[in-house]
Every structure is written in C-alpha cells, then in structure tokens.
C-alpha positions, 0 to 999 in steps of 0.5 A, a space after each residue: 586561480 583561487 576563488 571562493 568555491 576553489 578546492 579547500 575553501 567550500 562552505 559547509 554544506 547540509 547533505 541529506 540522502 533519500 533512499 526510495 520512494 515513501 508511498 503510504 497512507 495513514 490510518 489512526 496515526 498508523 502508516 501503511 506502507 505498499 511492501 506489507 501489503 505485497 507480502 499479504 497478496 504474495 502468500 500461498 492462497 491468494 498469490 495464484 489468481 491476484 497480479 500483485 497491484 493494488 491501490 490502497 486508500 483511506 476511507 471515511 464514511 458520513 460518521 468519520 469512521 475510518 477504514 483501510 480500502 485495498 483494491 486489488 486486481 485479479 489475474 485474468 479469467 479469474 473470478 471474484 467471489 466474496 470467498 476470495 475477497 475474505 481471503 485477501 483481507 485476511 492475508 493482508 490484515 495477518 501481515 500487518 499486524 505481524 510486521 506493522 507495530 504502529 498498525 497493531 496498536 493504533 488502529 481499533 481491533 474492530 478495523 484491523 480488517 481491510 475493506 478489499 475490492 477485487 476488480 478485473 485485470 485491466 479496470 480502467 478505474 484503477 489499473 488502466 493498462 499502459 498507464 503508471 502504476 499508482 500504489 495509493 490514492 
C-alpha cells in the first residue's frame, strides 16, 4: 500500500540539532557562559574551599551601570573573608578575559572585575539543598 508518507515519497524536511543547553547571561553585548566561570572557580587557590556551584546574574544599579554578579557557595566550615572573595573575582575575571574574546573586548575595562558574593553551603537564597541547580539568574 503506497500512501503519501511511504518509503520514497517524504516531504523535505528541516532538521536542526541541538547539542547542550545554551545558559549564559549577557552583559554590554558579551555572554557569559557558566563553563568560563567553573575553570575560574577550579583553579589552584580558590578550588579547595568553593563547591563549584554558583549563580551568575547581571546586575544594574539606579544609574544603569551594569556589573557581573557571581555568588558562589563555599565548601562547608569554610570561612568568608574579603581575602577570598578578591580571590574568586580575580580568578574568574582572569579566565574570561583569556577565553572569552567578546568579554575582553565589549565590556569596559573598569567592569571586567566580577562583583562575587560568597555564601554558606546550603544557602537557601541560592543553593537550596535538594533543589536543581540553577547556574544563572
């Protein structure tokens, strides 16, 4: 029994394949991508005492200065000085600039430096325990 759909006789179809799941924020045209920002958290000096999640959002402030928020969560009994925090936004700013071209060159120099908040393993505010990770906000 030939029909219309039989072997030989389909219509031409579009296919289009997604690979992945596209979970950036975009800041002065330039996208941040969650896998720049895990290599600036996984680098020696900053790997031992974060968990690896954090939460990136953009954020505007009452003048419509734009600036990269990261929180990031802290590996249990760690503590949270301004030493680390420095830390963390240094690492992750390092990584984008090396691996991020759009980052290098659309956002101003004065805002390549992540704004990070470091919070306790577990904060409900951001890593509810027994919750899906969210990467961005």
């Amino acid at each position: 029994m030939a029909g219309p759909l039989c072997a030989g006789n389909w219509p031409e179809l579009s296919l289009v394949y997604i690979f992945g799941r596209l979970h950036a924020v975009s800041i002065f045209g330039a996208n941040v991508f969650p896998e720049t920002v895990t290599i600036g958290l996984e680098q020696p000096g900053v790997s031992e005492w974060v968990t690896g999640k954090f939460v990136l959002e953009v954020w505007e402030n009452a003048d419509h200065d734009r600036t990269l928020r990261v929180t990031v969560e802290l590996v249990p009994d760690e503590p949270n000085t301004p030493e680390r925090t420095r830390r963390v936004a240094e690492s992750i700013r390092d990584e984008l600039l090396r691996r991020n071209s759009e980052y290098a060159h659309y956002v101003p120099p004065e805002r390549h430096l992540p704004h990070v908040e470091l919070r306790p393993t577990g904060d409900p505010d951001y890593f509810p325990i027994g919750v899906k990770h969210r990467y961005t906000r």
